[in-house]
N, C-alpha and C positions, 0 to 999 in steps of 0.2 A: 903621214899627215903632220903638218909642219905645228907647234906649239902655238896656241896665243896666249896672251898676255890678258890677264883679268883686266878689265874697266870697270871702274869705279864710278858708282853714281855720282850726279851731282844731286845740291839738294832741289833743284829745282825739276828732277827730272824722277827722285823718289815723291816729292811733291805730285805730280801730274800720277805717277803709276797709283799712290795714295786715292787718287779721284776716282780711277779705274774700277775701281770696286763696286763704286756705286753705278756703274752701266750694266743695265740688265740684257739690254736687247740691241740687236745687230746696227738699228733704226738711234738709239742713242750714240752706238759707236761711229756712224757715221757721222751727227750731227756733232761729234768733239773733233770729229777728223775734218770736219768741213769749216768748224770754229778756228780752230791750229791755224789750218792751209791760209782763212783769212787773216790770219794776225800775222802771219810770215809775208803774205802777200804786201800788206799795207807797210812792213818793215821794207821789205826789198825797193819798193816803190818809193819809198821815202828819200832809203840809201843811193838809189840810183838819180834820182832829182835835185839832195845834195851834190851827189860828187859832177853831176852833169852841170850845177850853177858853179861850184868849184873851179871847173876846167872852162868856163864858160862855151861849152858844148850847145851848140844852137840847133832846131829843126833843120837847118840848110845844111851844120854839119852834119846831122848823122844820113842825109840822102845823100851829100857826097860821096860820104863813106860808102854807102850801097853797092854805088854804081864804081866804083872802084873796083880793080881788077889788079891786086898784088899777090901773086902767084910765084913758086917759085918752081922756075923751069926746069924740066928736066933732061941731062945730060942723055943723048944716044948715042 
């Protein structure tokens, strides 16, 4: 079995396990996991609607892109 390497909390993630304590039931832990997923979600959405005005990425470009077919061939 290969070694790993300890990781080190951050504080923001002794922070959250710190909250954990106060979850009693399955029903709580779902509803911190379902809180999480949405603040990650509303992040990602964000980052992606920046970097898409950034690049000036249009509706027309990404069905371009769709229907595009860059494949790379295989030699027989």
């Amino acid at each position: 079995m290969a070694a790993t390497a300890a990781t080190q909390l951050t504080p923001a993630q002794i922070n959250v396990l710190s909250l954990m304590a106060y979850i009693d039931t399955e029903q709580e832990q779902q509803e911190l996991q379902d809180i999480l997923l949405q603040f990650y979600r509303k992040k990602t959405d964000s980052l992606l609607l920046q970097f898409q005005h950034e690049h000036n990425i249009t509706q027309q470009t990404l069905d371009e892109w769709s229907n595009q077919h860059e494949r790379t061939p295989y030699n027989r």
